[in-house]
C-alpha positions, -999 to 999 in steps of 0.1 A, spaced: 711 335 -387 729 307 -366 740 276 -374 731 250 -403 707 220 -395 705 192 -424 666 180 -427 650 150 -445 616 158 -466 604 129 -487 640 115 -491 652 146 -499 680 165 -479 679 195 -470 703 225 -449 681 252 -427 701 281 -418 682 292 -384 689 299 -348 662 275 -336 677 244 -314 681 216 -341 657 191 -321 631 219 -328 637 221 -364 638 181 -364 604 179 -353 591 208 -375 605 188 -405 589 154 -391 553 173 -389 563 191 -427 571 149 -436 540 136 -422 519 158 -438 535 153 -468 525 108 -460 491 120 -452 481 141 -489 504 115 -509 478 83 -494 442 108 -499 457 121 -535 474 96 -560 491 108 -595 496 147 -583 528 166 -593 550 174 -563 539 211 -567 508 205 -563 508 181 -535 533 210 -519 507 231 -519 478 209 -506 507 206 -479 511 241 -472 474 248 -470 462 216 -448 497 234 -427 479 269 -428 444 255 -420 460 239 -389 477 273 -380 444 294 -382 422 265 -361 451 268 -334 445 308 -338 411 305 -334 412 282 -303 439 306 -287 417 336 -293 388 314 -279 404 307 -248 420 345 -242 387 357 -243 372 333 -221 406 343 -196 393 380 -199 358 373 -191 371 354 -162 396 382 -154 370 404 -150 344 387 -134 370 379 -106 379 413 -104 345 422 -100 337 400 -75 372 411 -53 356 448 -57 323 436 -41 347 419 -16 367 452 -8 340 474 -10 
């Protein structure tokens, strides 16, 4: 791993030992701190562990909807791929 990058999370510090750019892992740690804002306003009087792990799983449900779309829309390339390619045979032919 490269260099260290020094985050803030809810007021906390924190050093991430990575070889990511640091403007990257700035703007991964503002998403990870937004998220954070957005389950502390819906959910008042949780522990920190357990608002971590809302967190963590309003972060995977995001993931696996992006997933889902990119699977979506490299299928739809496919089908496109082949019609096209289908048509271009026709062409040739």
């Amino acid at each position: 791993m490269g260099k260290t990058i020094r985050i803030k999370i809810l007021d906390h510090e924190y050093l991430i030992r990575t070889d990511e750019e640091e403007e990257e892992v700035q703007s991964i740690a503002q998403f990870v701190n937004e998220k954070f804002r957005e389950v502390t306003e819906k959910t008042d009087g949780l522990s920190d562990r357990k608002r971590a792990i809302l967190v963590a799983f309003d972060i995977a449900s995001d993931y696996f909807q992006m997933r889902k779309a990119c699977d979506n829309l490299r299928m739809d390339i496919e089908n496109r791929a082949r019609v096209l390619n289908s048509r271009l045979d026709d062409i040739v032919q």
